[in-house]
N, C-alpha and C positions, 0 to 999 in steps of 0.2 A: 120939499117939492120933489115929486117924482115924476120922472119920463120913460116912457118906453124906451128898453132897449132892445136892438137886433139880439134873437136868441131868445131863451127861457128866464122869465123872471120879471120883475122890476130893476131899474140899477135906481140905486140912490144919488143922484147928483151931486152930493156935498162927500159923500164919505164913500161913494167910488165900488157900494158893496151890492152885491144883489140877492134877492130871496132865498135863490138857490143857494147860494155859496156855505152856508151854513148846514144846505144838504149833501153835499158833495164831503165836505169835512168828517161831516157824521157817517157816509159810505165810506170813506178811508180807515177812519177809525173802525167800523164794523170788520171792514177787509182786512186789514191787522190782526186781529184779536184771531179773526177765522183761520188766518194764514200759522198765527203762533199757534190757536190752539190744535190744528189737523198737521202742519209741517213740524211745528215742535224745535226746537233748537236745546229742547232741557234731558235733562237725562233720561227723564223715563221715555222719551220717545223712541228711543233705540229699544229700550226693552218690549215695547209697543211694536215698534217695526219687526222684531224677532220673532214677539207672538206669531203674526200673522203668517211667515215667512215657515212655520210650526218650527223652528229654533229653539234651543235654550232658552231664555232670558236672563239669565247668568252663567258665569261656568265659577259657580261657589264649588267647593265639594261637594260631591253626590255619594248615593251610596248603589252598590249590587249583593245581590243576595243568590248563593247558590245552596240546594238544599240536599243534601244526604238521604236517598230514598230508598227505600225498597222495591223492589221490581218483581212482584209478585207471579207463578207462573215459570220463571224464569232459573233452575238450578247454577245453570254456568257462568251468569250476571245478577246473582241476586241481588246487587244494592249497585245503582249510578250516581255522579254528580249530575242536578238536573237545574241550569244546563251545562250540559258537558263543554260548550263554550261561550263566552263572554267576552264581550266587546266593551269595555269603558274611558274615560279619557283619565288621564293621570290626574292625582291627585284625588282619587276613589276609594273609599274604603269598600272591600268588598268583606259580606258575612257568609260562613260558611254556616248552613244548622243543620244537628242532625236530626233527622225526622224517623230515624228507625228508633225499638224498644230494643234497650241493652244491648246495643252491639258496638262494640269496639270500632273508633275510625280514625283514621288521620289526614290534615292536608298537611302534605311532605312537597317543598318544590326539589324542581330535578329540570336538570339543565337541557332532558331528552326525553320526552315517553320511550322511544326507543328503549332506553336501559333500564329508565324507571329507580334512579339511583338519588340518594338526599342529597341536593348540596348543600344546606347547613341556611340557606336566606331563610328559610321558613319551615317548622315543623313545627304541627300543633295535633294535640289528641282531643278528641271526640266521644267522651265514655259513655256519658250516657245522652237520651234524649232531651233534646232541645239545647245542649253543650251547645255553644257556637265560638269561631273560631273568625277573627279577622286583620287583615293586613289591609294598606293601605300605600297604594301606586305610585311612587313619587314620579315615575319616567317611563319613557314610552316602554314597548317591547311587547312579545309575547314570552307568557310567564305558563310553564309546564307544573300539572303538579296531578299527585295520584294519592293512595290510598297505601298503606304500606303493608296490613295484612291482605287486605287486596288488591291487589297492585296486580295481578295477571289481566282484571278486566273494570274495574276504577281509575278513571283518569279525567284531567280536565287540564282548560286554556285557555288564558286569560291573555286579549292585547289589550292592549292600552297604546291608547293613541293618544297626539299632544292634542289638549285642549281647542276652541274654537278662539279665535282673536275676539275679543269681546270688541276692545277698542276701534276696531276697525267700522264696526254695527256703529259703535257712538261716532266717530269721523263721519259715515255716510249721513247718518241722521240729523246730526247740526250742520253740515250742509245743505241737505235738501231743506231743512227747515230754514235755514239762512237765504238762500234762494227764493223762497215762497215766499217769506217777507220783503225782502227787495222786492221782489217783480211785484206784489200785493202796493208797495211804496210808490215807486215806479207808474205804475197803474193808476193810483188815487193821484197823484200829482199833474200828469197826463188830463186826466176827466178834469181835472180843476185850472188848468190852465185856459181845457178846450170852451171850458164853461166862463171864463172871462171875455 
């Protein structure tokens, strides 16, 4: 037997339920699913939130590449590191190539362009073309280094900076996604109460 009830629906007299109730359940659930799939509380949502954010989305190893050029034109600079400086975060391998025919190079580090003098962390020769030379950043700093046959007007510099907190991106993001489901919960529970 069914009577009208004040509000939307039929209520059932015996079993206390009404028409609606079963649509309200089914908007909770919709709300859920929408709240997980766009707030996210799983890993990749941080990586997600980073995209957009134009972030990393990891700080795996990277790599930098600087190239040995020729500078055509040019008697008193004929060959630069190009570019002469680089910005990476630790944990980078950087490649050095050389892009000149047959010409002698080195990346030598040195504690000062100033002196231009080796200190022995890194020297590598560059004989011929397409030779490439690479080191790999463990820690922050800026790292000096030049060319040894030319070392009057060959030089370059590398910082390195620490990493980005990765974990910090995944803390905010299972958050807001934990949030968004609550109030999503909150929400469906609310509409189902008001609908009884």
């Amino acid at each position: 037997m069914r009577t009208r009830a004040c509000g939307r629906g039929h209520r059932d007299a015996e079993a206390g339920a009404t028409d609606d109730d079963s649509g309200v359940l089914r908007n909770a659930s919709v709300s859920l699913v929408i709240a997980l799939l766009v707030g996210g509380g799983t890993a990749g949502s941080a990586e997600r939130l980073q995209q957009r954010h134009g972030e990393p989305a990891a700080a795996s190893s990277s790599s930098g590449d600087v190239l040995v050029v020729a500078i055509e034109g040019n008697p008193d600079s004929p060959f630069a590191f190009e570019p002469a400086e680089l910005t990476v975060e630790a944990g980078t391998t950087v490649r050095w190539r050389n892009m000149t025919d047959q010409v002698f190079h080195t990346v030598t580090f040195s504690d000062s362009l100033d002196q231009r003098i080796a200190n022995g962390v890194f020297d590598h020769s560059l004989l011929a073309a397409d030779d490439v030379a690479e080191y790999t950043f463990d820690e922050s700093g800026t790292y000096s280094y030049f060319c040894q046959p030319h070392s009057s007007f060959m030089a370059g510099t590398i910082i390195v900076t620490e990493p980005q907190d990765e974990s910090a991106w995944r803390r905010w993001a299972i958050w807001v996604g934990g949030a968004v489901v609550v109030a999503a919960a909150v929400g469906a529970a609310v509409t189902y109460r008001r609908r009884r």
